[in-house]
C-alpha positions in Angstrom: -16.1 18.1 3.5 -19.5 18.8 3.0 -22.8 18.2 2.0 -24.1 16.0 4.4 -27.8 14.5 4.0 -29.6 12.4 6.8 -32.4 10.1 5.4 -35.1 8.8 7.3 -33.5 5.4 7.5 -29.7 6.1 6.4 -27.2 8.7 7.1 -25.4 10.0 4.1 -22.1 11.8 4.3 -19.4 13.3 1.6 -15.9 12.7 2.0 -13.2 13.8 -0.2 -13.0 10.6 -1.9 -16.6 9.7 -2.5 -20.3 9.7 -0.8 -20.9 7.2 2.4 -24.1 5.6 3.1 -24.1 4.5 6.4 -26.3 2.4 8.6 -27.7 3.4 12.4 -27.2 1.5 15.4 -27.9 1.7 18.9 -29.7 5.3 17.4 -26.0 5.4 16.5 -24.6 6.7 12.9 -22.2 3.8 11.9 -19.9 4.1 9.0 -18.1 1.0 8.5 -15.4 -0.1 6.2 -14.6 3.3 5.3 -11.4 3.7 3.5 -8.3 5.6 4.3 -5.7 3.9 2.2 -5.6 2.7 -1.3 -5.5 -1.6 -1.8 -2.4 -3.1 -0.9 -2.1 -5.7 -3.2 -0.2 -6.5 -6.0 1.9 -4.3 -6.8 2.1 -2.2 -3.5 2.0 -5.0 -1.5 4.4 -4.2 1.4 5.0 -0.9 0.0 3.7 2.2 2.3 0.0 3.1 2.3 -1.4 5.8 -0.4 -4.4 7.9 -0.3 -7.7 5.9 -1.3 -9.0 5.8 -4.2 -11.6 8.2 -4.7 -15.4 6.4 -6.3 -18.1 7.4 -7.7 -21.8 7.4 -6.9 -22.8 6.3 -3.6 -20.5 3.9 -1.4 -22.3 1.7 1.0 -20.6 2.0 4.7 -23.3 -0.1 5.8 -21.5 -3.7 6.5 -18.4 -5.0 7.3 -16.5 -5.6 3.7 -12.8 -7.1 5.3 -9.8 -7.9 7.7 -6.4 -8.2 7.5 -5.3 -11.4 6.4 -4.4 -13.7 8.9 -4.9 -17.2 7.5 -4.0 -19.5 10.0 -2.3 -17.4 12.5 -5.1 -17.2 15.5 -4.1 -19.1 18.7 -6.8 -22.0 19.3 -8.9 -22.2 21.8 -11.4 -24.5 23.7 -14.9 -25.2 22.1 -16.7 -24.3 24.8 -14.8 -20.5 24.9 -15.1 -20.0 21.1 -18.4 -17.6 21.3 -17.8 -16.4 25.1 -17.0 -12.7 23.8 -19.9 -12.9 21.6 -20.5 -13.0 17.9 -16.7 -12.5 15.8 -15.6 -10.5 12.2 -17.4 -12.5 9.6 -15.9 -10.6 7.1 -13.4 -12.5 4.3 -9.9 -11.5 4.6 -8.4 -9.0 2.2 -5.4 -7.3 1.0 -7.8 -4.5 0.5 -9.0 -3.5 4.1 -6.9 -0.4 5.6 -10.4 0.8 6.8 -11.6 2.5 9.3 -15.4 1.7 11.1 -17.0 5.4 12.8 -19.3 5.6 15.2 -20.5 9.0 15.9 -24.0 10.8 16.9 -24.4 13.4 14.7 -22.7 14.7 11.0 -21.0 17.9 10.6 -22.9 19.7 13.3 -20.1 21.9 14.9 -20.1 19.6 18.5 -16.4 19.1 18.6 -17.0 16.0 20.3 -13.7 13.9 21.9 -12.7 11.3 19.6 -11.5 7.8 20.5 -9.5 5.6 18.0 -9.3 1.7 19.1 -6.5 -0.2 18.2 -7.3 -3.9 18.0 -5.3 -6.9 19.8 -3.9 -9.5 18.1 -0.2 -9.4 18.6 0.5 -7.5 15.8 -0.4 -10.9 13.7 -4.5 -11.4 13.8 -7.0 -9.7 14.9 -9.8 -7.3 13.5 -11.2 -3.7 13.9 -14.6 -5.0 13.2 -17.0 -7.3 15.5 -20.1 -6.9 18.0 -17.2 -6.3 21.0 -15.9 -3.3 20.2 -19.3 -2.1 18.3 -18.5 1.4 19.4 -22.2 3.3 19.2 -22.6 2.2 23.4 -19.6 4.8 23.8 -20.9 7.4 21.7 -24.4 7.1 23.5 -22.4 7.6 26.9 -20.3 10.2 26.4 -21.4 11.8 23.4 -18.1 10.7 22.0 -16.9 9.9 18.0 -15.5 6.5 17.9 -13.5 5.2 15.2 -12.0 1.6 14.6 -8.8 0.8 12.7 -8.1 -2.1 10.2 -4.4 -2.3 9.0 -1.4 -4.5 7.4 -0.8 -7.5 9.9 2.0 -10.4 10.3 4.2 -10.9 7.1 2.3 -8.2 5.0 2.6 -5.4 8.0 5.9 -6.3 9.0 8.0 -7.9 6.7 11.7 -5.8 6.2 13.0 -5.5 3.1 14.6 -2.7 3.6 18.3 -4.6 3.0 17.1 -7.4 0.2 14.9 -5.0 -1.9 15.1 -1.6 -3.5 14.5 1.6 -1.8 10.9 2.1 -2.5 10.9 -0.6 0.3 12.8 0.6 3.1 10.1 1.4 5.2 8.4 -2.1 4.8 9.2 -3.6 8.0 6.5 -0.8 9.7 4.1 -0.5 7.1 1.7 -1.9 9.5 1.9 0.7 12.1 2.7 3.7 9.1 -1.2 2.0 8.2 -2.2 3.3 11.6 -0.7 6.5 11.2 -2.4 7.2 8.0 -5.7 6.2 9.8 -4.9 8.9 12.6 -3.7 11.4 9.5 -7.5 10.6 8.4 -9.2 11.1 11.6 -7.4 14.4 11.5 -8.6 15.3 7.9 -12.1 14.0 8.0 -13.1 13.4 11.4 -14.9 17.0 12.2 -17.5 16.2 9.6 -18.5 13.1 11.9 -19.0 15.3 14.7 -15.3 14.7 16.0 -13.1 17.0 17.6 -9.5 16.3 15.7 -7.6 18.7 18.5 -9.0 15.4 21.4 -8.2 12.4 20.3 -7.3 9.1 22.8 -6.0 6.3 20.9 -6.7 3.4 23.0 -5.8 -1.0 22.4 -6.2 -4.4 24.3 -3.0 -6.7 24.0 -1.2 -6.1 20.2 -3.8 -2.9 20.5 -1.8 -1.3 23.3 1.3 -2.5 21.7 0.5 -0.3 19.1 -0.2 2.6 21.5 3.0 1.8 23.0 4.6 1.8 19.2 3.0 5.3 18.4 4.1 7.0 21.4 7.9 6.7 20.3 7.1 7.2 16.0 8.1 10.8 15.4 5.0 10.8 12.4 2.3 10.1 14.8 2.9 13.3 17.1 0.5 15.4 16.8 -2.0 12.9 15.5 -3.2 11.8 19.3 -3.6 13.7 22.5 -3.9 10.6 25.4 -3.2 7.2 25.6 -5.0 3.9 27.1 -2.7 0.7 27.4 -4.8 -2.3 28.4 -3.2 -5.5 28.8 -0.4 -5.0 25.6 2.3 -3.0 27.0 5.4 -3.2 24.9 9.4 -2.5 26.1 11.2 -3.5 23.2 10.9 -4.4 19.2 12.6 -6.3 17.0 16.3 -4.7 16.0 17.2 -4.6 12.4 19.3 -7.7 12.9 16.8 -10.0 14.2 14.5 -8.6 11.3 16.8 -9.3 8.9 17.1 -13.1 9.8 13.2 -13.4 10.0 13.4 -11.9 6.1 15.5 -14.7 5.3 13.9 -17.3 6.8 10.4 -16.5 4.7 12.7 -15.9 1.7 14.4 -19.6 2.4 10.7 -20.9 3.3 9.5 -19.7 0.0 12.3 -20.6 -2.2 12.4 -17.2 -3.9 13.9 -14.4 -4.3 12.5 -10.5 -3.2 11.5 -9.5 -6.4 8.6 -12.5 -6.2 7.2 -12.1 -3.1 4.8 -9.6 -4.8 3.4 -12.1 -7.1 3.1 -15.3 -4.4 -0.3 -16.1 -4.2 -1.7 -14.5 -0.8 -2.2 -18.5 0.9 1.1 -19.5 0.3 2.5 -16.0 1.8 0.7 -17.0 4.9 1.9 -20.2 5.1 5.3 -19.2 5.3 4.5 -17.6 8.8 4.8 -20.2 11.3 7.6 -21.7 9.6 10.0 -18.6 9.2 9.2 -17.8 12.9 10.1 -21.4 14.5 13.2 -21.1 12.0 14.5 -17.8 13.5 13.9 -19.2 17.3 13.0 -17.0 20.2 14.5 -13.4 21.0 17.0 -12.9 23.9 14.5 -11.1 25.7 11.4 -12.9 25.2 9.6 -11.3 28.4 9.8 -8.1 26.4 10.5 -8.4 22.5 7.2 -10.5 21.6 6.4 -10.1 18.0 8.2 -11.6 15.8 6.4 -10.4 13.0 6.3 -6.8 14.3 7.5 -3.4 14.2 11.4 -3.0 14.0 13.6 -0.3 15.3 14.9 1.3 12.0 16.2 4.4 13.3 13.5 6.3 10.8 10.2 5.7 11.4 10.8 4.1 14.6 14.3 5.6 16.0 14.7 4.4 19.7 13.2 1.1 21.7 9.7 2.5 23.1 10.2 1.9 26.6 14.2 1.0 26.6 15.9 2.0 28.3 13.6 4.6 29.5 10.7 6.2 28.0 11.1 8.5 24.9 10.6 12.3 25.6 8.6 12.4 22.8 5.1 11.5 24.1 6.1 13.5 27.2 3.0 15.2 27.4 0.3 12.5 26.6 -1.7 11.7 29.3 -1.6 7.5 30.0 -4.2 5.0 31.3 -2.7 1.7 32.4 -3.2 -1.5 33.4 -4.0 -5.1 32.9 -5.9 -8.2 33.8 -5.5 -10.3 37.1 -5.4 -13.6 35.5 -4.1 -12.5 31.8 -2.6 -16.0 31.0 -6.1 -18.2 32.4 -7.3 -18.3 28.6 -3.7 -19.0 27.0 -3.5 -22.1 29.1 -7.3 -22.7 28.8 -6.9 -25.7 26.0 -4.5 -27.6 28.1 -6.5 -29.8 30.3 -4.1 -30.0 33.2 -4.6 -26.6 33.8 -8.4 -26.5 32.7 -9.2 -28.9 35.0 -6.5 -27.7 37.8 -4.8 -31.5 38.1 -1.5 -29.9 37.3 1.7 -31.3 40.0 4.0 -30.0 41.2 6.9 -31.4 39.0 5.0 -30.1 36.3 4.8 -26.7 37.9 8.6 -26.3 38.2 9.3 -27.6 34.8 6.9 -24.9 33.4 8.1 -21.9 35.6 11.7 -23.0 34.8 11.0 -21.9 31.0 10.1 -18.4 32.5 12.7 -18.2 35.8 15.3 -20.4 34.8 17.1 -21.2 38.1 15.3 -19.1 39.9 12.1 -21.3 39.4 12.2 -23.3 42.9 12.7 -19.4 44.1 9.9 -17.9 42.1 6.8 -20.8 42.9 8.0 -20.2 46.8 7.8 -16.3 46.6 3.8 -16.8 44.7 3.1 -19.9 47.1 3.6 -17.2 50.1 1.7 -14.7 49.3 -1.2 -17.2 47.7 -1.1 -20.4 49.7 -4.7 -21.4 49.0 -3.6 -21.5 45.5 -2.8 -25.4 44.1 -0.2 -25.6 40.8 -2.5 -24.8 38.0 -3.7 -21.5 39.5 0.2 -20.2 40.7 1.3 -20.9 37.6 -1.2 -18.7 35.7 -0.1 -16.1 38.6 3.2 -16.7 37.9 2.8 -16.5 34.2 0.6 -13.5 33.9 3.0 -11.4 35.9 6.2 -12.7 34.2 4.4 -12.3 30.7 2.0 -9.2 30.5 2.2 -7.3 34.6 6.4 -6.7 34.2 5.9 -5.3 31.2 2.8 -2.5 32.1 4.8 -2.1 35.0 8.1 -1.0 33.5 6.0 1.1 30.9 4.1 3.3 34.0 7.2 3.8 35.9 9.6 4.9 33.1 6.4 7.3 31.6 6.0 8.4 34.7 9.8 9.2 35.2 9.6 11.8 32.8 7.5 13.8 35.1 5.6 15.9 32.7 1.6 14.6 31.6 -0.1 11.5 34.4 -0.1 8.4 34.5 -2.5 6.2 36.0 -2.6 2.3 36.2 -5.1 0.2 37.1 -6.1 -3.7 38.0 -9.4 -5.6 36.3 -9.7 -8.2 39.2 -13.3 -9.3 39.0 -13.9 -12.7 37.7 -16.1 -14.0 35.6 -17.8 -17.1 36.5 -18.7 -18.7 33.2 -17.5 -22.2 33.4 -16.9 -22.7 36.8 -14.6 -19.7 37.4 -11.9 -21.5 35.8 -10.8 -18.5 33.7 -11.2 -15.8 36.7 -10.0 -12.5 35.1 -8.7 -13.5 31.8 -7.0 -11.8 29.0 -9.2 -9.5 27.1 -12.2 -9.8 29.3 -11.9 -6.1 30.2 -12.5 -5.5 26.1 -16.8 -5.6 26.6 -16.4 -4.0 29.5 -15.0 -1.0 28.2 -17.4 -0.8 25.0 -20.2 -1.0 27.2 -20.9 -4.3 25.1 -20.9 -7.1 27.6 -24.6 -7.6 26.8 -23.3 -9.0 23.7 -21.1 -11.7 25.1 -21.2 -14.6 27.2 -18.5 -13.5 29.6 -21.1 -11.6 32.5 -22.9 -15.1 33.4 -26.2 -12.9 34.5 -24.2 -11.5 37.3 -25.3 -7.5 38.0 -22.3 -6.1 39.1 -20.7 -7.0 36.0 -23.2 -4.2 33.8 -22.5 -2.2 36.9 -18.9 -2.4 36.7 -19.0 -2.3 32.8 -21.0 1.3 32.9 -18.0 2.5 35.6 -15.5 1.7 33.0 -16.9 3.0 30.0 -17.3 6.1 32.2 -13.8 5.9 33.1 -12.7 5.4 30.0 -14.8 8.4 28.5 -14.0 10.5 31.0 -10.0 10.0 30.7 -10.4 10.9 27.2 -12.2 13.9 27.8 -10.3 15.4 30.3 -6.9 13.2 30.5 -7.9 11.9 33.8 -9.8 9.2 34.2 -11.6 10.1 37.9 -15.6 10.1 38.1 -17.9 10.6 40.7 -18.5 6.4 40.4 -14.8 6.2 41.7 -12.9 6.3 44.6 -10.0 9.7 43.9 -7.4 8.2 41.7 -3.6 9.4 42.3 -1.5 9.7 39.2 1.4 7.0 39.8 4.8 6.8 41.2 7.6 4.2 42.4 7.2 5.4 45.8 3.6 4.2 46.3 2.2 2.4 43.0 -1.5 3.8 43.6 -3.3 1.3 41.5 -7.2 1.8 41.0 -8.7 -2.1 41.1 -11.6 -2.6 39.0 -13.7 -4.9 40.8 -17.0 -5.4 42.3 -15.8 -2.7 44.7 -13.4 -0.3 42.9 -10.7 0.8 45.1 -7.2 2.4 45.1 -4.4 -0.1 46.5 -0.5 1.0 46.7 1.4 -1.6 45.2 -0.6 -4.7 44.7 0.8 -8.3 44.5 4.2 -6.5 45.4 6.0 -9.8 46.0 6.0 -10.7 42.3 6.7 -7.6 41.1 9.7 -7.1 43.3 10.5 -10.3 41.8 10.1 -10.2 38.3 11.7 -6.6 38.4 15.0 -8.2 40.0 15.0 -11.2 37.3 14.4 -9.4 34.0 16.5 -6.0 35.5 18.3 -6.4 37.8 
């Protein structure tokens, strides 16, 4: 790289594919849209990425230009929540967006400084690396950090295997969503030091799907190298999908769209996406639902992903990474938010049971008596989001800290958001994804503070914490209490609240629980 020229207005940067003309934010360089990969339509739809193509003249990095397609896919939500994390990707959706958005201070000017590479959630299916949230210029300002955001292959383009139907060229195509992220990571390491990034300290960091992909990265033998700590908020993943139960998904699009593999390259994009739902009811829930979420996800091929993740212990091959932990109090308060029994808390307690009994089984009766004791004040609505946020999201960043953590080599440290926001009466308390602003620095931008100051104050500890663990690979600032690296004998836990403060084993009745229902 070289050749860098700031305007008055615009910075102007040369890559090895073409010039950027980038935008400034926040007093903030932004580069958005940037690519790393070459389109994936047509013809290499589904196949794995390839270097971008290199333009000429001047390419403006100034706006957003695309998302993954995801037609369709998001989960809905009530009115009143639609804005609540502030203004969304307005972007169209595009076969022709494995981009990357950077963030950075200053171009090509020898700082070395640490570089942080978000992961956006979505359960590997939606979601987008772009949007006022996760505008990443507060971070840089803070720390004096490099921040880059990744756009990649989602759903049935990302994850469809094909690797027993269609010719070799495709054998990879049931990861080509998360190869996408390691060609990102493989351009952060190329590029990233003429944005002012170090390439030798780099945290790659997701919410939800986003930390599923962390997860997914620690165990893919092409990513080592590419990342030097972790941060898993609210996304921990256990297990994928076996070759089997991809194989069955692969028929049931191939059934849903009444063709054979050799066509799926020509189906019109809207049609492709309307195959989703479908060929995901058709193949029915995993055995392990609690654990193996994503239908349309990665799939343990025994190449690019060898070995489970986190099953049946952590791989040895992330040993050394550094990992920041944790999730939200009240994860599964916006999942339930558009059912009005529990929006409005007039949930019974027949209802109750027949909900838990979907997650416990028999053990339901058991498992509302065990939250009921240690949360009496709680009525129905609010022990099943307890109940459901511990069974769906806590068990799994539990299992993930304590089998990383077995392997006694690099830290681990796991936290708790618990403060709750009080937009809408409280109803949503600590909901899933609300730590996302919070850790960008952003929350001016969204809804979810409700004028409250010790949200910004909490949101400047995180960002701190967040900054501070990727710097240094421990995540303990003068603004915090000291923060013990984990273990099963204690389960130090730093809570993120009003008052942050270290507790050893929070809410240990329903992780005893859930432990002896899903492992024992």
């Amino acid at each position: 790289m070289a050749n860098d020229v700031m305007t008055t207005e615009r910075p102007l940067i040369e890559t090895p594919a073409g010039k950027l003309r980038g935008t400034v934010i926040d007093g903030i360089l932004a580069f958005k849209s940037v690519p790393y990969a070459a389109t994936t339509a047509g013809a290499a739809r589904f196949l794995p990425p390839s270097p971008p193509q290199p333009w000429a003249g001047i390419r403006d990095a100034g706006e957003y230009t695309g998302h993954a397609p995801q037609i369709g896919l998001r989960p809905a939500s009530r009115p009143e929540l639609a804005d609540l994390y502030g203004i969304g990707d307005t972007s169209p959706p595009s076969e022709d967006s494995l981009t990357v958005n950077v963030w950075t201070p200053a171009l090509n000017d020898g700082a070395k400084r640490p570089v942080m590479v978000w992961l956006h959630g979505g359960a590997f299916s939606y979601g987008t690396g772009n949007g006022e949230r996760t505008r990443g210029s507060r971070l840089c300002k803070r720390g004096d950090f490099v921040v880059v955001c990744v756009n990649h292959r989602l759903n049935i383009l990302g994850f469809l295997d094909l690797s027993s139907v269609a010719g070799p060229e495709y054998a990879t195509s049931g990861n080509a969503g998360m190869l996408d992220i390691v060609a990102a990571l493989e351009w952060v390491r190329d590029n990233i030091s003429a944005f002012g990034g170090d390439p030798d300290c780099v945290t790659i960091f997701g919410e939800s799907g986003g930390g599923g992909k962390v997860c997914t990265l620690m165990a893919m033998p092409a990513a080592q190298g590419l990342f030097h700590r972790a941060i898993v908020q609210s996304g921990a993943v256990v297990l994928h999908r076996s070759r089997d139960r991809a194989a069955k998904l692969t028929d049931a699009v191939l059934r849903e769209l009444a063709i054979t593999p050799a066509g799926l390259q020509d189906v019109p994009l809207a049609r492709l996406m309307a195959a989703v739902g479908p060929a995901q009811k058709a193949l029915g829930p995993s055995q392990k639902p609690l654990f193996d979420r994503y239908p349309f996800g990665p799939v343990v091929d025994g190449t690019i992903l060898p070995r489970q993740p986190y099953s049946p212990d952590a791989t040895a091959l992330s040993a050394h990474i550094p990992l920041l932990i944790g999730d939200m109090k009240d994860e599964s308060a916006s999942f339930v938010a558009t059912d009005d029994k529990m929006w409005f808390r007039t949930l019974d307690e027949t209802e109750l049971h027949a909900r838990v009994t979907h997650l416990a089984g028999p053990q339901a009766a058991r498992t509302i008596a065990t939250y009921r004791a240690a949360n009496p004040a709680m009525n129905p609505a609010e022990l099943l989001i307890a109940i459901r946020t511990d069974a769906e999201f806590r068990i799994r960043s539990l299992t993930v800290a304590e089998r990383q953590a077995a392997l006694q080599s690099a830290p681990v440290f796991m936290y708790a958001f618990e403060w709750e926001t009080p937009v809408h009466e409280g109803r949503l308390k600590s909901p899933h994804a609300l730590d996302v602003p919070f850790t960008f620095d952003t929350l001016d931008l969204t809804r979810a503070h409700g004028d409250r100051p010790d949200a910004f104050h909490l949101s400047a500890t995180m960002a701190e914490t967040w900054i501070n663990f990727a710097r240094t690979g421990r995540p303990s600032h003068p603004n915090l209490p000291p923060w013990p690296a984990y273990d099963t004998k204690t389960r130090p836990t730093m809570i993120l609240d009003t008052d942050c403060h270290v507790t050893n084993d929070p809410r240990a009745e329903g992780r005893k629980l859930w432990q002896e229902l899903t492992m024992g």
